[in-house]
N, C-alpha and C positions, 0 to 999 in steps of 0.2 A: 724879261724872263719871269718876273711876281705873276705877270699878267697870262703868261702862257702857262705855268705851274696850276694859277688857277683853274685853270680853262679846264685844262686835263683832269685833273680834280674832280672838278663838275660832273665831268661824262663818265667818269668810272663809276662815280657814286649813281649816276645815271642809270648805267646801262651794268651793274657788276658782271662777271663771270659765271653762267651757269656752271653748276657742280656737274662733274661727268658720271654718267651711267653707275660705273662700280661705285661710286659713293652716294646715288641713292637706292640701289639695291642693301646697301649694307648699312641705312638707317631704316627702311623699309622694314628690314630682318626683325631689327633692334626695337622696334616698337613692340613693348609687352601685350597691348590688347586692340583690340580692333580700332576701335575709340582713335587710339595712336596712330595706328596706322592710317585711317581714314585722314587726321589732321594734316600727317608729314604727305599723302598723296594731293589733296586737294591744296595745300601752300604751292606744291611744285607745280600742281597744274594751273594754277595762279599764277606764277612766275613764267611759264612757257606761251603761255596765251597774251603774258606783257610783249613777249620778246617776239613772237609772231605778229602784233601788232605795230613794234619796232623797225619790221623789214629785216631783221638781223640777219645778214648772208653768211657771217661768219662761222654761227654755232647753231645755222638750222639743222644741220644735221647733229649734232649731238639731243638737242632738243627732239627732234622726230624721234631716236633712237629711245629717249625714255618714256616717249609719249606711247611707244609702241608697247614696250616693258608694263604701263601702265594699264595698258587697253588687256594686255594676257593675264593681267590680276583681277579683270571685270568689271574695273571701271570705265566709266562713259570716256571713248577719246575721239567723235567722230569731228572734234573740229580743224584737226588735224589734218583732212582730205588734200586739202589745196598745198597745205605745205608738201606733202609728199608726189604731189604732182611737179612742184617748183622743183623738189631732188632729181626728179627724174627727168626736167628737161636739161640742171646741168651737162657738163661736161667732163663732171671728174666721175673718173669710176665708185668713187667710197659713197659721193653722194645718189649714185643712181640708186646702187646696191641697198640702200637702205630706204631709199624713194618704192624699188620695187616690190620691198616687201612690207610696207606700208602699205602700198596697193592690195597684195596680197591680200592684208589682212582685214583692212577699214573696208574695201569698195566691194561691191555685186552689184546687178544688172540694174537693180532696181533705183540705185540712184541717180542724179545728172552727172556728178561730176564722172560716174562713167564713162560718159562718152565723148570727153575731154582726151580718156587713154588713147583712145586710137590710133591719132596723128602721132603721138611717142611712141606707141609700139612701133607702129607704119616704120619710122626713122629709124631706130634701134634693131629691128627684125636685118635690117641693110649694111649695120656697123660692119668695119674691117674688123673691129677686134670681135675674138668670136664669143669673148666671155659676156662682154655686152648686146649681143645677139641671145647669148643663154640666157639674160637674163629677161628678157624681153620675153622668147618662148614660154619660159616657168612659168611669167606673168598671164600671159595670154592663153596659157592649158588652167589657170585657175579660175581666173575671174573671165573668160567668155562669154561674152551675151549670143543670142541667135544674132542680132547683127554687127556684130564684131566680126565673130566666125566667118560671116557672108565676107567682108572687107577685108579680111587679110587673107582668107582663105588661099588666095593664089601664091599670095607671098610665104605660107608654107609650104605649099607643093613646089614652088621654085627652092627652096632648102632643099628640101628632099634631096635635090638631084646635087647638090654640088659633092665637093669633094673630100672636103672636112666631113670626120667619121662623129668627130664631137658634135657638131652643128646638126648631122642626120638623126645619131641618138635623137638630139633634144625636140627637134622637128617629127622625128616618127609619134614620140610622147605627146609635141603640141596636136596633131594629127588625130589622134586617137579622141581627144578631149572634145574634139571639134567635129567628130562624126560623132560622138555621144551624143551632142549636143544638136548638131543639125544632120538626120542621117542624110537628106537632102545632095550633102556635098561629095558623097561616098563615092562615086564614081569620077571624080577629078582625083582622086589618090591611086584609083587603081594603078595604073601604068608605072609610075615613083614607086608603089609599095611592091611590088614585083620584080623590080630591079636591085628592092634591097637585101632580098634574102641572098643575093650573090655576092654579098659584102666575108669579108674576112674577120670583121670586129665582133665581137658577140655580144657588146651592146646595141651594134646596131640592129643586129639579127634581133634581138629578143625584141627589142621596138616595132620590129614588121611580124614579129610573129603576135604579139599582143594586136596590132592594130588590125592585120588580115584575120583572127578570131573575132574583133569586136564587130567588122563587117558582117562576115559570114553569120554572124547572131543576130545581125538587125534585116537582113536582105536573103530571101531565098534564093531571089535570081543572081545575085554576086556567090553565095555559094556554090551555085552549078556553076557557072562563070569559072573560078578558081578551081572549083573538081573536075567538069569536061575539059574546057578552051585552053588552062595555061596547064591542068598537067600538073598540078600542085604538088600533088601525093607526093612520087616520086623523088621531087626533090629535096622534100622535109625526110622523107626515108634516107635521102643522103646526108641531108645535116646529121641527123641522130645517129649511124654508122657512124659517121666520122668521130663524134662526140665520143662513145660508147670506144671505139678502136684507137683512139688517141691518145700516146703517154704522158704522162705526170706534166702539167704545167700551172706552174706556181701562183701565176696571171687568173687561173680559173678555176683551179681544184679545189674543193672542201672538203673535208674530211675524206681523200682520197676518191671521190670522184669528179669527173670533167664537166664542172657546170650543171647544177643540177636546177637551176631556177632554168636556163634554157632548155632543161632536157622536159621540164613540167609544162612549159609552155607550150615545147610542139607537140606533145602527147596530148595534151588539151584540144589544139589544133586538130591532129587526128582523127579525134572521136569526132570532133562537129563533119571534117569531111566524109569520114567513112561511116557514119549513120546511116543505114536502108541501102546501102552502095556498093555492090557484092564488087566493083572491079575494085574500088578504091579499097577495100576489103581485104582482099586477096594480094593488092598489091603491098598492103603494110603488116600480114600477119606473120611473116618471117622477123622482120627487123620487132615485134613487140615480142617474141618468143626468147630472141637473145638479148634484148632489156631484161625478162622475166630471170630469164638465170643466169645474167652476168651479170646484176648490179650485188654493191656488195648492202649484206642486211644487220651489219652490226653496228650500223650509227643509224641517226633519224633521218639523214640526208637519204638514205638507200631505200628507207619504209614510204619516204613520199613521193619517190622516184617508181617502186613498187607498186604505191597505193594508186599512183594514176595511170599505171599500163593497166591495172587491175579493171579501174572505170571505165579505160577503153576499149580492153578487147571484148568487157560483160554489152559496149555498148555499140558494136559494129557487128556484122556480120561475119563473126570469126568461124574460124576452125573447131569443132566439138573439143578437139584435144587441147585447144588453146582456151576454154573456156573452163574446163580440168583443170589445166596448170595456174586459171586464176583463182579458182575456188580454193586451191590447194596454198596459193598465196597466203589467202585470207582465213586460209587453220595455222598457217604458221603466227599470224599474229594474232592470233588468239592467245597462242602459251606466251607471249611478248611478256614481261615485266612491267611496261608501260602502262597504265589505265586509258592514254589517252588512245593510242592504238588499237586495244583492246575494245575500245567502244568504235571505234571508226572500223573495224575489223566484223562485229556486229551490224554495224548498221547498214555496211554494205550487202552482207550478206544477207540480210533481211529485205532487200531492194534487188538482189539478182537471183532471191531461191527457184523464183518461177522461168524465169531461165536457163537453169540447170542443174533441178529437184535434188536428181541422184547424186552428183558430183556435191553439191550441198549437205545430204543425208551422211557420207562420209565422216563427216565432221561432229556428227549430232550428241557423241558423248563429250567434247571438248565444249562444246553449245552449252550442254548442261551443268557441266561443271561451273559455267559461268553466274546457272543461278547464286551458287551459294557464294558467289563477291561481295564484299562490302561496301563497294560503289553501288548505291541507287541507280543512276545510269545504265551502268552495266547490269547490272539485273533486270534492269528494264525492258529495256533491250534484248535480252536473252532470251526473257518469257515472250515475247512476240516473236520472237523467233523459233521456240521450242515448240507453240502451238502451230507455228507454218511446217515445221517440219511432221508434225504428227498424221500415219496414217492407219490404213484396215490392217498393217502388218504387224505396227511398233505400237499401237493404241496402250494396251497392257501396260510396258514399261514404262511409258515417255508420263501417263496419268500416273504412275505412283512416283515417278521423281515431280510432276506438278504438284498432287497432293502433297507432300509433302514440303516442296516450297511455299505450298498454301499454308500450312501450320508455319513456317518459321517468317513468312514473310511481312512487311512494313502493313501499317492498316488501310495506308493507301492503295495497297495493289491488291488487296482480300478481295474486292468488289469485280473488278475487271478481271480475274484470274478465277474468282465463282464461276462464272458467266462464259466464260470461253473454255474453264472443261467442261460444263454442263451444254455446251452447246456441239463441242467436240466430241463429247463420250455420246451424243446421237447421231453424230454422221459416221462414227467409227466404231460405234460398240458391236464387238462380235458376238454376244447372247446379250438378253435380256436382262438376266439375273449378275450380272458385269453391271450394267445399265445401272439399273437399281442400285445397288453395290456405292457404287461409285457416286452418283448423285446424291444418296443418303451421306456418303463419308463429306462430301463439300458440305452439307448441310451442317451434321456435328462439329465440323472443324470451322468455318468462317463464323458461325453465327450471327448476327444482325447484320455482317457487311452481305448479307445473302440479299439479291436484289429480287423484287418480285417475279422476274420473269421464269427464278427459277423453281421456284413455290411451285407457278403452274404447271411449269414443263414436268416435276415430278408427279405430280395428281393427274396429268394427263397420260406419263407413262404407267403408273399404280392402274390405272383404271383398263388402260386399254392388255396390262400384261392378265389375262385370268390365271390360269396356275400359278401365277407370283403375290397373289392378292392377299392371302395369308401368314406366306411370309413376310413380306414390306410393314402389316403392320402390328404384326410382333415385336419386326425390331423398332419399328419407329414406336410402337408403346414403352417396351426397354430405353429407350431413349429419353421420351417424356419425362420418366421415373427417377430419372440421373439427371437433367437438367429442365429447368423451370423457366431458363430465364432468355433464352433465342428464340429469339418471337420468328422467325422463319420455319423452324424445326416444327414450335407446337405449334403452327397452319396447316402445315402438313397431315402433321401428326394427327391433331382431331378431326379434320376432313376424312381420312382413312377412318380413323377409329367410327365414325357416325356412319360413313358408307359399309364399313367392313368388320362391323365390331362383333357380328353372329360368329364372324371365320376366327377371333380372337379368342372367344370363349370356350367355343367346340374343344380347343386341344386338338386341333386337327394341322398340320401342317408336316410336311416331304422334305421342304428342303431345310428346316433345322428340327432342332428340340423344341419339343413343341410346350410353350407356353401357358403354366397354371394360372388361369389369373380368374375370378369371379366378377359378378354385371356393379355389384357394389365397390369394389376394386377401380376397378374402371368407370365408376360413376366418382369416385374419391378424386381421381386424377383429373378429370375434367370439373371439377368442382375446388377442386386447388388451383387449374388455370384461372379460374373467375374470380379468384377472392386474393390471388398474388396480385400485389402493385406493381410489379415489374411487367405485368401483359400490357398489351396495347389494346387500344379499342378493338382495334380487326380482330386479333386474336383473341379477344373475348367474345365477338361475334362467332365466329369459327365453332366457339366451344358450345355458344348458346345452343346452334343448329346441328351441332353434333347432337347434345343431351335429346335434341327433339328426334331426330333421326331414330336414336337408341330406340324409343318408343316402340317403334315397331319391331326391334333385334331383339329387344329384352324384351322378359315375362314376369321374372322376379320384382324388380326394380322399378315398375311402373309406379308407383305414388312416389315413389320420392322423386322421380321423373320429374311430376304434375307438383311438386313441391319447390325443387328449384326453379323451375319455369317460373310461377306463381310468384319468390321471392325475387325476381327480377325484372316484374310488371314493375313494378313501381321505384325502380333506376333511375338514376342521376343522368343519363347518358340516355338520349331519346331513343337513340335506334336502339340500344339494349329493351328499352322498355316498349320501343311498338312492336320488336318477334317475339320480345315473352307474351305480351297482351296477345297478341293473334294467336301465337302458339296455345296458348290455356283458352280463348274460344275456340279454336279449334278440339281439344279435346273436351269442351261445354256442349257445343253445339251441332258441329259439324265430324262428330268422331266416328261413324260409318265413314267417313273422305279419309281418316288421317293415314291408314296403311298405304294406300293407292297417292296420297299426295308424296308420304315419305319414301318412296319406293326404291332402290337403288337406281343411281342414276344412269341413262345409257352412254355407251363409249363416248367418248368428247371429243369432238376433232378440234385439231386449232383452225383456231378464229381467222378468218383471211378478212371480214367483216370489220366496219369503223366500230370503235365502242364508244355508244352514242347516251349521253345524261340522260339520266330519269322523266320521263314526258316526252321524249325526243322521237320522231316518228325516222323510220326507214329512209334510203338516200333518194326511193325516186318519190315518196311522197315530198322532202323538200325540196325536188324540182317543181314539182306540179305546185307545190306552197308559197313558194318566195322567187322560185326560178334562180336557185343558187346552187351552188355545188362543190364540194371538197374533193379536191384529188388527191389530200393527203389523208390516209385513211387511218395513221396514227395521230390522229389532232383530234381533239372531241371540236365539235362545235361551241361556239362562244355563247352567254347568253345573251351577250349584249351583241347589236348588230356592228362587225364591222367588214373593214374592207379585208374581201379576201384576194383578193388582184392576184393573180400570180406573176403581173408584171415587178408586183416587191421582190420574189423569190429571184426572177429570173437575170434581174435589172441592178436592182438591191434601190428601188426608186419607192419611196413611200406615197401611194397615191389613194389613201384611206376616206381621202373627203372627196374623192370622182364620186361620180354620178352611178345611177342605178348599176346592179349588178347583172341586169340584164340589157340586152341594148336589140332592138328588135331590125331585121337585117333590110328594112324600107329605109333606117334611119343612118347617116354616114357620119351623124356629130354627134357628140357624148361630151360630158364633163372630164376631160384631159383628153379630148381626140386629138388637139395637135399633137398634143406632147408622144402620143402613139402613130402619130402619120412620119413625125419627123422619125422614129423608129426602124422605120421601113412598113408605115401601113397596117404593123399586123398587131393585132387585137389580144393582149394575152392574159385578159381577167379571167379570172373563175367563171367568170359572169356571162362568158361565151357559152353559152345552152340557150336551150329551144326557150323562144320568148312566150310564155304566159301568156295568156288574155287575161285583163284588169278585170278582179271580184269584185263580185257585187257586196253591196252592204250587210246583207242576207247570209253571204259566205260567210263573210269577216267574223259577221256576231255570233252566230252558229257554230265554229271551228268546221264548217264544212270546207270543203274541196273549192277552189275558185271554176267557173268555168271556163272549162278546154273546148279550142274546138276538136273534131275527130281526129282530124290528121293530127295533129298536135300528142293528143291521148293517147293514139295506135305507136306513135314516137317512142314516147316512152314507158309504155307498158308493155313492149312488147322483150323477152327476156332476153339476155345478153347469153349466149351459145358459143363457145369454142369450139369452132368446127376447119376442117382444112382450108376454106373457101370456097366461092362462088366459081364454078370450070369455067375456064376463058377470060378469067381476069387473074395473071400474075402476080407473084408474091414478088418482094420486093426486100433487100436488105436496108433498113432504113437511117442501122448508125453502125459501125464496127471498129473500135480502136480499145486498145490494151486488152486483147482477150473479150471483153464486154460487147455483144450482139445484139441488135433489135433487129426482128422481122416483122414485116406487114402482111399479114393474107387478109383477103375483099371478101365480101358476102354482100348480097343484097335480100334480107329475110322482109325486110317492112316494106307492107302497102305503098310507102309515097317513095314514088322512085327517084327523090330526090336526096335520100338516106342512103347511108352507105355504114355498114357495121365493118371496122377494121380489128385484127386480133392482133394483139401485141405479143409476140413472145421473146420475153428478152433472156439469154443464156451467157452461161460463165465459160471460156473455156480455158481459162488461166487453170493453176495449179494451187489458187489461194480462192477461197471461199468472199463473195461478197456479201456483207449484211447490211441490214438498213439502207436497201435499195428500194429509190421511190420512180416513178415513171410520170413527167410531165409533159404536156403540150399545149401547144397554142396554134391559131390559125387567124387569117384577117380577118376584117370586120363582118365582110358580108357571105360568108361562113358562119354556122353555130356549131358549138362540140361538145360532148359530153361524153365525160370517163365516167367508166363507173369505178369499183372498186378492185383490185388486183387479187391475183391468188395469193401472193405472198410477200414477203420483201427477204428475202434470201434466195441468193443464187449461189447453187453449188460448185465446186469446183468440176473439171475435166468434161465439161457437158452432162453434166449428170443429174441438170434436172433443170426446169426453166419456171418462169414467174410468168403469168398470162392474165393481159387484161384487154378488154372489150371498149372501143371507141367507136363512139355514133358521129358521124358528122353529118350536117345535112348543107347541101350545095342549092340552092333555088335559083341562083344565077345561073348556073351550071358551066363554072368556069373553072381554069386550071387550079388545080388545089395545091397549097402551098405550106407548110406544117413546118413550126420551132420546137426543140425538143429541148428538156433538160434533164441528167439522169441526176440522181445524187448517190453515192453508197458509200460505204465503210470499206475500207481494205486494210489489215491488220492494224487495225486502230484510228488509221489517219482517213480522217473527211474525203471525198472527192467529189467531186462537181464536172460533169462533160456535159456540154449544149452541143447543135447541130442542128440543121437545117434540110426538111427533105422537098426534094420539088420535083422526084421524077418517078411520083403518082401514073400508075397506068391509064391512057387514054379512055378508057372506056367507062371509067369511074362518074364522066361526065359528061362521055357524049350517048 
C-alpha cells in the first residue's frame, strides 16, 4: 500500500490539475498592470503546452477553452490548431463544440492544417444528431477555402432538401457563404433554393431569401432566370401579403409588427428583381403601396421597414403616384426626432431628387430647416440638397436662406457652400444686378474660405455686365474701406477699381447713391493694401497693377502714381519689384505706349483653354515638339518630364518608366507592350498622337520646330471645327447611362484621307448639374489619336447645354476602329468615374 500511495503521489505532483476557465479569467481581471498580466498569461501558457505535450485526454478540453480565452486577449495561441482538431474528432458533444470553435477562430485557408478540416466536417455535416451537423455548417460558413467549398459543396445541397427546418436554416446560411466564395457553384443551389421559399419557418425563408439576393447580385443570367422562368415576383408578393395581413404572433413580432428582418429582406429582394423590369414592376406595386401605409411609424422597427419600401419603389419602375407617396415618406422623417433618420431621410432624398424633382421640391422648407441642426451630418447633407433643389423659380429665396447658412456656418463648409452659390446664382440668376448682388454678399461674408474660382467668376461677370460697371465698383470700394483684411474681396476689388476707377470718381451711377470719393482717396486705399501685412503677394500684385492702370483714369494724381511705383522697384518680393521696374520704364521710356498698353480690358470669355507655365508654347506646338499631349486641360504641364500614360488614369497602373510617349504605328513593341497586349491590345498613353520625325541637332539647339513631314504638319495644323458632320457618315451614340450622353458625328476636313476629325458632344439630361467633367479616350496601337482641348467641363442640367471636343484619329491600316472611353465628373459632390467601350464606328470611316 506505502508503495502504491507513492506512486500516486508521483503522478499528481506530475501531471497537477489545470485550474478551470472562471479561475483564470478572474486572476487575469486581478492583475493591476500589464506587466501582471502578461506574467499570469505566459505561466498558464506554459502549463497548457506541458499538458499538450502530455497527451492529456482528460482536461484537453478545459485547456483548449482557455487557450481560446487567451487568443481573444491577443495573444499568440496558434499552437493550439492540432488540439482543436483532436476535439473535434472526438465523440462527445462538449468536446467537438469547443474543437469547433477553435477552428473558427485559430484556422483560414492559408494554413495546412486546414485541410485536415475537411474529412471532419465531411463526417459531422452526416451526424444523426442535428446539433452536431450545426455545428459543423457554422464551421464550414466561416472558415471555407475555394476548395473545401468545391468538396462539400454537394453535401450542402443534399441538407438543403431534407426535412429538419433546423438543419435547412443552417445549410441555406452554409450556402450563401459558399457562393460568396465560389460563385462558380451557384447554379447547383438553384433547384433547393427555390423549393425553400415554400417553407413555413421563417428562418428558413429568410435564409433563401438572403441566399437567392446574394445570387441574383453576383449572376445577371440567375437574375432573369428567377424573374422570367420561376416566376419569382409573385410569390415574394405572397410571402409579404401574408406577413403584412397576419395577426399578432409572439414567435415573430417586434414591437408589434410581423417580422420585420423578413419583411427587409424580400423588399431587398424586390428592388434587385424589379430594377428596368416594367412586368415585375407592375406586378409588386400594389403590395409596396399597402407596406407604405400600413406599417406602423412610431418605433424604429416601422422606419426601416418604411426606409426600404422607400429604396424600392424610388428603384423600380413604379407608379408616378407611388413614387409621391415615397417622397412623402421621406418628409415625414425629416420632422422624426431621431438624427439618425433624419440624416438617412436626407440622404435618400439627395440620391432620388432627379427622379422626382417636384414631389421632392415639396419638401424644400422642411429641407432647409435642416440647415440650422446642430449635427454636422445633417447640415451637410441638407446643403447638398438645398443646392439640388434650387431653380429659375425659387433662386431668390433658396440664396438668401444659403447666404445666410454661409454666415452661421462651420469653416469647413464656408469653401464648398462659396462656390456652389456662386456657381448657382449663374445658371439661375434672374437679372444681373441679383448676379452681382449676391456674389459680392458671398464675397463679404466667407472671406479667405473664398476659393479663386470665384475671384474670377466675379471680374468676368463686372466686366462683361456694362451698365452695372459703376455700380459693382462703388460698392466693392465701400467694401475695401470697411475691411482690409479678405484677401478675395480686395482682388476683386482693385481689379475693378484699376479697370473702372474713371466710373468711381465721376459721381455718376443709376442704380445707387452715387459715391464721393477723390483720385487721392482711392490712391490712400490701394496704398494701405500695399503696406498692410495681412495682404498676400497676389493681392499686392493686384494692387500694384491697379495703381498702374489708374495712370491713365487719373489726371490729378499722376506723380504720386510714378512715386509708389518707383518705391516698389526696389521690393523684397521679386515679382513686386520686376512690375514696378517695367512699370516706371515704361513711363521713362516708352510713355507715348502707356495709354494704348493700359487700356480697358475687352469682355473676357472663360477659358475653355489649358493654363499652361510661363515659356510654355500652345497644345499643337507640343505635339509637333515632344509628340505629347494632355487631355487633361486642368493639369498644367510638369516641368520635369514625366509619364503621362493615361493607362495610370484609366487602370490605376503606374507605368511612368515605359518607353517614349510616342510609339510610331510600323512599330507593334514599346516598353510595357505586353503589359498593354494582355489588356486587350489597346494602347492608352497620352502618347497615342501622330508620330514626329526625329530633330535634327540644328532644331534641338535653335528652339526651332523638329522636322515634319507634310502629311504629318497638314495633321495637325489643320484647325479643329465643330461642325454637324461629313453627309453620308452617321452619328453615333457612343456612351448613355445615368442621364450622361456622348455623341460621335464624322468629318473628313484633312488632306490625308486616312484622318478622321470626330466631334464629341457630351450632354446632361439628369435634373442635377455635372461639374468637373473631363472626356478621355484611347484606341489600339496601330491607331494614333489626338484630343485637343474641350469647350468646357460643366454640363448643364435638362439638356441645356453640352461640352464639345474635337478628336483626330488617323487609321493607316484602315481597319475597324475600336475606342475606350473614360468620363470622370462631380455629381453633387461625390467623384464619379464611368468607362465604356465603342466598336460600332460607321463602315465607311475606313473603307
Amino acid at each position: 500500500m506505502e508503495v502504491l500511495r507513492a506512486a500516486g503521489n508521483w503522478a499528481s505532483s506530475k501531471m497537477p490539475t489545470p485550474k478551470r476557465l472562471r479561475d483564470l479569467i478572474r486572476e487575469i481581471r486581478s492583475a493591476r498592470t500589464a506587466a501582471d498580466e502578461r506574467s499570469v498569461v505566459n505561466k498558464e501558457c506554459a502549463q497548457i503546452r506541458s499538458t499538450f505535450r502530455e497527451e492529456d485526454n482528460t482536461y484537453r478540453c478545459r485547456n483548449v477553452a482557455k487557450m481560446l480565452y487567451i487568443h481573444m486577449l491577443g495573444y499568440p495561441a496558434h499552437f493550439g490548431q492540432l488540439e482543436c482538431l483532436k476535439l473535434i474528432a472526438s465523440p462527445k458533444f462538449t468536446d467537438k463544440r469547443i474543437g469547433y470553435l477553435g477552428a473558427m477562430l485559430l484556422l483560414d485557408e492559408r494554413t495546412d492544417v486546414h485541410l485536415l478540416v475537411t474529412n471532419c466536417l465531411k463526417n459531422d455535416l452526416g451526424h444523426q444528431t442535428q446539433y452536431v451537423a450545426h455545428l459543423a455548417l457554422s464551421t464550414l460558413g466561416n472558415i471555407c477555402s475555394t476548395e473545401m467549398s468545391r468538396d462539400l459543396a454537394g453535401e450542402i445541397e443534399r441538407m438543403l432538401k431534407t426535412s429538419n427546418a433546423y438543419i435547412k436554416k443552417k445549410a441555406g446560411l452554409c450556402a450563401f457563404c459558399i457562393v460568396r466564395k465560389v460563385p462558380d457553384l451557384m447554379e447547383m443551389f438553384i433547384p433547393a433554393t427555390r423549393a425553400l421559399l415554400n417553407e413555413k419557418n421563417h428562418g428558413v425563408l429568410l435564409t433563401a431569401v438572403c441566399l437567392i439576393t446574394e445570387m441574383c447580385r453576383l449572376s445577371h443570367d440567375i437574375l432573369n432566370h428567377f424573374r422570367k422562368v420561376k416566376k419569382l415576383v409573385p410569390q415574394l408578393v405572397r410571402i409579404l401579403k401574408n406577413l403584412i395581413m397576419s395577426g399578432y404572433s409572439p414567435e415573430h413580432d417586434v414591437s408589434g409588427v410581423s417580422d420585420p428582418f423578413l419583411q427587409v429582406k424580400i423588399l431587398r429582394l424586390l428592388r434587385i428583381l424589379g430594377k428596368n423590369d416594367m412586368e415585375a414592376s407592375e406586378t409588386m406595386n400594389d403590395i409596396l403601396a399597402q407596406v407604405a401605409t400600413n406599417t406602423e411609424t412610431s418605433k424604429n422597427v416601422g422606419n426601416a421597414i418604411l426606409y426600404e419600401t422607400v429604396l424600392t419603389i424610388m428603384d423600380i419602375k413604379s407608379e408616378s403616384g407611388l413614387r409621391v407617396l415615397a417622397v412623402n415618406i421621406l418628409g415625414r422623417f425629416l420632422l422624426n426626432s431621431d438624427k439618425n433618420i433624419r440624416y438617412v431621410a436626407l440622404n435618400t432624398l439627395l440620391k432620388v431628387v432627379h427622379a422626382d424633382y417636384n414631389a421632392v421640391q415639396r419638401h424644400r422648407s422642411t429641407i432647409v430647416d435642416c440647415l440650422k441642426d446642430p449635427d454636422i451630418s445633417i447640415k451637410k447633407r441638407a446643403m447638398e440638397l438645398s443646392f439640388a433643389l434650387v431653380n429659375s423659380n425659387n433662386a431668390r429665396g433658396m440664396m438668401k436662406e444659403l447666404l445666410t447658412f454661409l454666415e452661421k456656418c462651420e469653416p469647413e463648409f464656408k469653401s464648398d457652400v462659396c462656390s456652389n452659390i456662386v456657381s448657382t446664382a449663374d445658371r439661375y440668376s434672374p437679372n444681373r444686378r441679383w448676379h452681382i448682388d449676391t456674389v459680392m454678399k458671398v464675397l463679404t461674408t466667407a472671406g479667405d474660405y473664398v476659393r479663386d474660382d470665384v475671384v474670377s467668376t466675379l471680374i468676368q461677370l463686372v466686366a462683361s455686365a456694362d451698365t452695372l460697371q459703376a455700380y459693382t465698383v462703388q460698392q466693392l470700394f465701400k467694401a475695401m474701406c470697411d475691411e482690409t483684411s479678405q484677401q478675395p474681396l480686395l482682388q476683386v476689388g482693385t481689379w475693378c477699381v484699376g479697370e473702372y476707377g474713371d466710373l468711381l470718381i465721376s459721381g455718376q451711377c443709376e442704380e445707387d447713391e452715387p459715391l464721393q470719393v477723390t483720385e487721392n482717396e482711392v490712391i490712400d486705399v490701394l496704398e494701405q493694401i500695399l503696406v498692410t501685412s495681412t495682404s498676400t503677394v497676389v493681392t499686392k500684385q493686384y494692387a500694384v497693377t491697379a495703381i498702374m492702370k489708374l495712370s491713365t483714369r487719373f489726371t490729378v494724381s499722376l506723380p504720386r502714381i510714378k512715386q509708389v511705383i518707383a518705391y516698389y522697384g526696389t521690393s523684397t518680393n521679386t515679382d513686386l519689384q520686376q512690375r514696378s521696374v517695367e512699370f516706371s520704364a515704361l513711363f521713362d521710356k516708352q510713355d507715348h505706349m502707356r495709354s494704348g498698353l493700359l487700356e480697358k480690358m475687352p469682355l473676357i470669355e472663360k477659358s475653355n483653354t489649358t493654363s499652361l507655365p510661363n515659356g510654355d508654347t500652345n497644345e499643337e506646338d507640343n505635339l509637333l515638339n515632344s509628340g505629347e499631349t494632355n487631355n487633361q486641360p486642368q493639369i498644367q504641364q510638369p516641368v520635369q518630364p514625366q509619364s503621362t500614360n493615361i493607362l495610370d488614369d484609366l487602370l490605376g497602373i503606374d507605368l511612368s518608366s515605359a518607353a517614349p510617349a510616342t510609339i510610331a504605328p510600323a512599330k507593334s513593341s514599346s516598353s510595357g507592350g505586353e503589359l498593354l497586349d494582355l489588356l486587350g491590345g489597346l494602347d492608352m498613353s497620352a502618347g497615342s498622337t501622330f508620330p514626329p520625325a526625329q530633330p535634327n541637332a540644328f532644331g534641338m539647339l535653335d528652339g526651332m520646330l523638329p522636322m515634319q513631314s507634310t502629311e504629318q504638319m497638314n495633321l495637325l495644323n489643320s484647325q479643329p471645327v465643330m461642325t454637324n458632320g461629313t453627309p453620308g457618315i452617321p452619328s453615333i451614340t457612343a456612351f448613355e447611362k445615368n442621364g450622361l450622353k456622348v455623341d460621335f458625328s464624322f468629318e473628313r476636313t484633312d488632306p490625308n484621307p486616312t484622318v478622321t476629325s470626330i466631334n464629341v458632344a457630351a450632354s446632361n439630361s439628369s435634373l442635377t448639374p455635372l461639374s468637373d467633367f473631363v472626356f478621355q479616350a484611347a484606341v489600339p496601337k496601330s491607331f494614333q489619336l489626338q484630343l485637343l482641348s474641350p469647350s468646357g467641363n460643366l454640363l448643364p442640367p435638362n439638356n441645356s447645354g453640352t461640352v464639345t471636343q474635337v478628336l483626330k484619329i488617323n487609321n493607316p491600316q484602315k481597319q475597324p476602329i475600336r475606342m475606350r472611353l473614360r468620363m470622370t465628373y462631380t455629381l453633387n459632390g461625390t467623384p464619379i468615374t464611368e468607362q465604356g467601350e465603342v466598336s460600332n464606328f460607321p463602315d465607311a470611316l475606313w473603307q
